[in-house]
N, C-alpha and C positions, 0 to 999 in steps of 0.2 A: 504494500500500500504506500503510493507515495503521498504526502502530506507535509507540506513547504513551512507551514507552521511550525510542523518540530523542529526546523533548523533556524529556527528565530532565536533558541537563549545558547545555541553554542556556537564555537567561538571559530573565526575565518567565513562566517556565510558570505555570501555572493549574491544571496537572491536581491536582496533590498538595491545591491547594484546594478543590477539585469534591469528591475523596475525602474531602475533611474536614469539609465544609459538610454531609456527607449525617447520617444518624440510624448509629449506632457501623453500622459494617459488617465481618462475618467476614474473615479473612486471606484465605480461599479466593476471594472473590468481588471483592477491590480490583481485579485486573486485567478484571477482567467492565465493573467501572464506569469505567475507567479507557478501555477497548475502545468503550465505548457515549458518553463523551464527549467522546474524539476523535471519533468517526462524527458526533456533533452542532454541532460547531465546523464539522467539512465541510474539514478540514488536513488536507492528506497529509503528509507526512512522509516518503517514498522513494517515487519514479519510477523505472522502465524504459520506456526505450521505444527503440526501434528505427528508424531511417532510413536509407531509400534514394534514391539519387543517381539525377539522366539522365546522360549521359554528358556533359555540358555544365555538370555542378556542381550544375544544379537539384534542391534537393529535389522527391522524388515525393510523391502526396498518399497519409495515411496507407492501408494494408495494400496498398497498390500494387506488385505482383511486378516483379521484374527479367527479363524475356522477353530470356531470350540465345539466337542463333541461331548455331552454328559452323561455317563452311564451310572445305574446301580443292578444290582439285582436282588430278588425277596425271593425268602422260602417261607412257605405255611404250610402247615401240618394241624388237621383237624379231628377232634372225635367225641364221638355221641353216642348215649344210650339214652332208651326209652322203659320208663318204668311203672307200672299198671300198679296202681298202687287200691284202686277197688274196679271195680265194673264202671265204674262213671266216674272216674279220677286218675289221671294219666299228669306223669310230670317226664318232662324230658328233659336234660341236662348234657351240657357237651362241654369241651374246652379247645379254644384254637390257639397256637403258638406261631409265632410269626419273626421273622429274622430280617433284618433292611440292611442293607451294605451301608454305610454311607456313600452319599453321589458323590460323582469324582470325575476329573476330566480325562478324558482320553491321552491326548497327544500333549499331555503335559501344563498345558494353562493355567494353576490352577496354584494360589496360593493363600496363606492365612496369617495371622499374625502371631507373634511372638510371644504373647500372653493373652490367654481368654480375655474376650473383654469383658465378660460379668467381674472375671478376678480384679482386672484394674479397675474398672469403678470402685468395686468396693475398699480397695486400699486406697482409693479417694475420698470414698467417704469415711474411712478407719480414720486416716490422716489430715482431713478436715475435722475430726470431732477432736483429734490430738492437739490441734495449732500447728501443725507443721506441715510444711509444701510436701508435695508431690509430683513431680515431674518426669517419672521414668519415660525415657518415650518409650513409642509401639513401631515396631517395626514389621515389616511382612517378612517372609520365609517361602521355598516353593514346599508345596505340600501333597496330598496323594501317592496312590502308587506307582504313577507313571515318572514321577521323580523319586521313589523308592522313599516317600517320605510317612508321616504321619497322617493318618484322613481330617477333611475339613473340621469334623466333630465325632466325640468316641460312638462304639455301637453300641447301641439298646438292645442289650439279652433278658430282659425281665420281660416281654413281650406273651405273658400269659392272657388272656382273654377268655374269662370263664363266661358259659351263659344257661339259664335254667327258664323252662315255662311250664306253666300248668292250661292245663284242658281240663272242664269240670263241667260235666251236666248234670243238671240236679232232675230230681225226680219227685217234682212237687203233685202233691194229689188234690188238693182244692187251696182255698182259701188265695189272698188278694198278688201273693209268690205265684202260685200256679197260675194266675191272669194274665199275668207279666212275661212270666216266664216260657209257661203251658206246662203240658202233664206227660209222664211218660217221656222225661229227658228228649224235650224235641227242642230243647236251647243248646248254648254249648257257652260258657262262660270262659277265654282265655286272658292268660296275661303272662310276662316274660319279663326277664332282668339280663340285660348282655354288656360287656364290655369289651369298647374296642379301641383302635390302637388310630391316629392321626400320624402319618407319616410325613413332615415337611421338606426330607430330601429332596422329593420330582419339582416342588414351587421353588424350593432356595435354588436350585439348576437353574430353572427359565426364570428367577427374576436374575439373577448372575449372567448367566446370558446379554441378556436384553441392556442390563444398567452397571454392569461392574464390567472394570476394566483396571481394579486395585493392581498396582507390581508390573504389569505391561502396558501404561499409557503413561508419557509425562508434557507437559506443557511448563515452558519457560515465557513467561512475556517481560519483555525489555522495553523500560520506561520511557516519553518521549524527552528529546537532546541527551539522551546517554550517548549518541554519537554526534558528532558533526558533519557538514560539507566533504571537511578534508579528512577524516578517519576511512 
């Protein structure tokens, strides 16, 4: 981006002599001439640009995408028995067990930092109720197995999921139950208690995907007259 302004607070500009050298020129058109010769010096004057890491520190060559691939895999294992507890009372009860990898990147992308962040808040909070600073910084690390490292977060083996239901027809012979009800178990009363298991690996992949780019993206912005004309 060229922008003649920034070379106003540093030191050897030229522009203001470009405008002066020329034949008198209107207020409205200095920045026109000012526009047309920076463009003819061929000075920029403010950069952006963008860079992407390999998973190995190397820069990538420019507009070269980050291809992340996130895999996990689950195992479950379930079982059930049914138990006739009278002619018109039926309880069933099972339990399922369930295993989750943690998600992890394929081709290496894939990094975390240095200390849980629940751990350091709380020794911020430990050490805010002490009177004393806390500054450790946080740094990132590569992580997974495709760097042979630790997983994003430990595995969850307590992954028991018990669940129970009852079935009950009653067997009402008159009165204001058997209205409701009927007679001769022609209702069926059920109800069940289960727990189960919310696994946030597959969401934390696709929001990482999509908004994280933590350890392989860096952005430098350089303030304006940190150079001059002649640098």
């Amino acid at each position: 981006m060229t922008n003649p302004s920034f070379y106003s607070g540093g030191a050897g500009t030229i522009l203001s002599d470009l405008v002066n050298d020329f034949s008198p020129i209107a207020n409205g058109f200095e920045s026109a001439v000012q526009n047309a010769a920076t463009a003819l010096i061929g000075r920029y004057s403010q950069y952006t640009a963008r860079f992407t890491f390999a998973h190995d520190g190397a820069f990538q060559p420019a507009a070269t995408p980050t291809d992340r691939t996130f895999a996990t895999q689950e195992y479950d294992v379930y079982g059930q028995d049914i138990w006739k507890l009278t002619p018109n009372l039926t309880v069933t009860y099972g339990l399922r067990y369930s295993l989750s990898r943690p998600v992890y990147e394929t081709k290496g992308f894939e990094v975390k930092p240095n200390i849980p962040l629940t751990d350091y808040f709380n020794q911020r909070v430990a050490s805010a109720a002490a009177g004393v600073p806390f500054f450790d910084p946080i740094t990132v690390d590569l992580s997974g197995p495709a760097n042979g490292r630790s997983p994003l977060y430990r595995w969850d083996k307590n992954n028991f999921q018990p669940r129970v239901a009852v079935a009950w027809s009653p067997g009402f012979k008159k009165g204001l139950l058997a209205r409701l009800f009927g007679v001769n178990h022609e209702s069926v009363l059920r109800g069940g208690f289960g727990i189960t298991n919310d696994y946030y690996g597959n969401q934390l992949a696709v929001n990482f995907d999509l908004n994280n780019q933590l350890g392989f993206s860096s952005q430098t912005t350089i303030s304006a007259n940190t150079y001059n004309i002649g640098t």
